[in-house]
N, C-alpha and C positions, 0 to 999 in steps of 0.2 A: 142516705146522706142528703141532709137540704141544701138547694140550691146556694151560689155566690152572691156576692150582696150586687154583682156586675147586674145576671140575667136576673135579679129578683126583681131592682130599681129599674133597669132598661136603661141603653146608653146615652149618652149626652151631645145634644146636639141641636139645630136649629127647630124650632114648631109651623111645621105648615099651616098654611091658611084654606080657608074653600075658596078664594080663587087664585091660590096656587102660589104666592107672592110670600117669600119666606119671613118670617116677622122676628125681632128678637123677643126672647121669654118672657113674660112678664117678672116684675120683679118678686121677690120671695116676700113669703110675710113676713109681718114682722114679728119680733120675738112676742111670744102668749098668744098670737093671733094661729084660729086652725090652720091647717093646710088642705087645700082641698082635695078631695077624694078621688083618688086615679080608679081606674083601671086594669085590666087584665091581672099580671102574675101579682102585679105587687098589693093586691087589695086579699089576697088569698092570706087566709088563716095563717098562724106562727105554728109549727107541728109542735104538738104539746111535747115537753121533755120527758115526762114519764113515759109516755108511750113502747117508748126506744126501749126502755127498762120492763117495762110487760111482755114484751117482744121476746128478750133477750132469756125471762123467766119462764114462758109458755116452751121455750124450746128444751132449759133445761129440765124443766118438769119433763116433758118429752121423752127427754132422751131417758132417764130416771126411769120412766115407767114401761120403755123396752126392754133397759138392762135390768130391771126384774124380771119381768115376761120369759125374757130369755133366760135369766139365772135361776127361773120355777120350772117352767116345763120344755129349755131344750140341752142348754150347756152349762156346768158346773164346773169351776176348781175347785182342787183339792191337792194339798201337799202332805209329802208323805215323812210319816214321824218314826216309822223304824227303819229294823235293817230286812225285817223279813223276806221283800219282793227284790233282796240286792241280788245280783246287778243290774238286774232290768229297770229297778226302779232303787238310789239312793236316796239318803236322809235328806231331807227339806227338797229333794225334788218337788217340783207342781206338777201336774196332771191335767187333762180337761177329759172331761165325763161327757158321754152323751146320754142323756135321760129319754130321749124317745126312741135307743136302738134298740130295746124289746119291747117297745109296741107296734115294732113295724117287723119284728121278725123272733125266734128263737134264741133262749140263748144258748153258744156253742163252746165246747169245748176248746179249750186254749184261750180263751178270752180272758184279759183283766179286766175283772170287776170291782165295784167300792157296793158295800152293802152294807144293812146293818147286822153288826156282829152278834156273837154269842153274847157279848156281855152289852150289848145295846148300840155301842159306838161306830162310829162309820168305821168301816176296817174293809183294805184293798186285801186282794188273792185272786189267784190264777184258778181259771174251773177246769178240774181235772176230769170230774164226772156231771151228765145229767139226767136227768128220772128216766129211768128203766135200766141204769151203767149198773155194773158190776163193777167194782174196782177193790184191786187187789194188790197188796206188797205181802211177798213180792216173787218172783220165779227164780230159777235157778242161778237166774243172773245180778239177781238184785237189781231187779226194774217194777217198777209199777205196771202192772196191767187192767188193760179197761175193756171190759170184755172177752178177755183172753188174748187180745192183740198189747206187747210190750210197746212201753212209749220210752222214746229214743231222746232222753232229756239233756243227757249229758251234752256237753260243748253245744247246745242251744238257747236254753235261759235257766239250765239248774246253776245254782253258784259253783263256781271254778271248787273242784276238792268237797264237795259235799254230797253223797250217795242218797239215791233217791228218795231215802226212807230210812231211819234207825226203829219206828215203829209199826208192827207188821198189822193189816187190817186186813177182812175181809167183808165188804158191806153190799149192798143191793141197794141202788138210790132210789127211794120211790117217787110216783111221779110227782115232778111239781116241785122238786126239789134238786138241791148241786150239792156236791161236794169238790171242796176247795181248799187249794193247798199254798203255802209260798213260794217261792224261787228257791229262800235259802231256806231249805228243808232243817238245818241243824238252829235255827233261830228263828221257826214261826210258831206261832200258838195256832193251828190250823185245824180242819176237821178231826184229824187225827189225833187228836187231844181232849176232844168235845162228844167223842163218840159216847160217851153215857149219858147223854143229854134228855133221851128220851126220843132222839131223832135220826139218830145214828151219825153226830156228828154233822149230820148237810143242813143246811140253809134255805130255806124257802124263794123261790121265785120272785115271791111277791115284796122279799125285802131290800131285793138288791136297786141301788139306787140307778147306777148306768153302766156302761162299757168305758173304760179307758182309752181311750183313742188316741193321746200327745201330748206326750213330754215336752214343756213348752220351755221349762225352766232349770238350772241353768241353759243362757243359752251355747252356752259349746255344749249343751247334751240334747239337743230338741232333734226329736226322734217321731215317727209315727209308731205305735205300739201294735203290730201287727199279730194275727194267729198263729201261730207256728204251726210248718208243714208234719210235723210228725205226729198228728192229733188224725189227720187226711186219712189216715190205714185203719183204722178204728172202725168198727161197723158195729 
């Protein structure tokens, strides 16, 4: 902000003399005559008005080119357009992705992931298996088992009335690959549909975009989207 036109001009008042005897001002000029050339603040440049506007534009570019930075290599939205991950995740929910949590670790079992799908397009699911998993529907209970250990899905995030599975699999994930299911088992297009693919239905590592970390959106639904403990028994 530039200064008042008070401290620009300087206040008004008698002009001393060198021996100290106070004098009245001389008189002003007259009109088209110069005036003469003061000193200190008031002889200082006019701050160019553009300035303020380069300012103003250097910071939005700024900020422009962190909220890329950030939107390439660390956090993504994303909203979700089925029903397949309900209840954990509903229709036009948001999401935020973290895209450097498997470069900094594994990824694990129970995790929501957004990756690129069978048919190319980002598509979210829950990873049920990782390379070396056996997974199997289903045992005598009608449960999923991942290694021969049953997962406990019911009243956790399988949808309310939906059995873990209506189609039975029995696959070997090879390394380097997931296989990955919905929440609502009776309305996902999931591994379990894709198993003639040439790859047994899983997904490669290398396609999966990030982890699902938080439901941001709506907000009476903002949730952090946690592992479920029933993955834990699994070895």
């Amino acid at each position: 902000m530039g200064e008042s036109d008070e401290s620009r001009l300087g206040a008004a008042g008698p002009v001393g003399s060198a021996d100290g005897v106070p004098r009245e001002p001389a008189e002003p000029p007259a009109a088209g005559e110069d005036e003469p050339a003061g000193d200190g603040k008031q002889d200082r440049p006019a701050k160019k008005k553009g300035s303020g506007l380069l300012e103003i534009l250097m910071y939005s570019l700024g900020g422009v080119v962190v909220a890329l930075l950030v939107h390439t290599f660390l956090l993504q939205s994303f909203y979700i357009p089925s029903e397949s991950m309900q209840n954990t995740l509903l229709v036009d929910d948001y999401v935020v992705v973290n895209k450097l949590a498997y470069k900094l670790g594994p990824v694990e079992r129970g995790d929501i992931v957004v990756f690129k799908g069978w048919d190319g397009e980002d598509t979210i699911k829950r990873v049920i298996g990782v390379g070396g998993d056996h997974v199997k529907c289903c045992d005598a209970k009608r449960r999923i088992t991942v290694n021969g250990t049953p997962l406990d899905e019911e009243g956790k995030y399988l949808y309310p009335g939906a059995k873990p599975s209506s189609v039975e699999f029995d696959v070997k994930v090879p390394q380097g690959r997931l296989w990955l299911m919905g929440d609502h088992r009776n309305d996902s297009a999931d591994s379990r549909y894709n198993i003639e693919d040439g790859h047994l239905g899983t997904i490669s590592e290398d396609d999966v975009i990030g982890r699902a970390f938080l439901r941001y959106w709506p907000l009476n639904r903002i949730s952090f989207l946690s592992r479920p403990g029933t993955f834990s028994a699994v070895r």
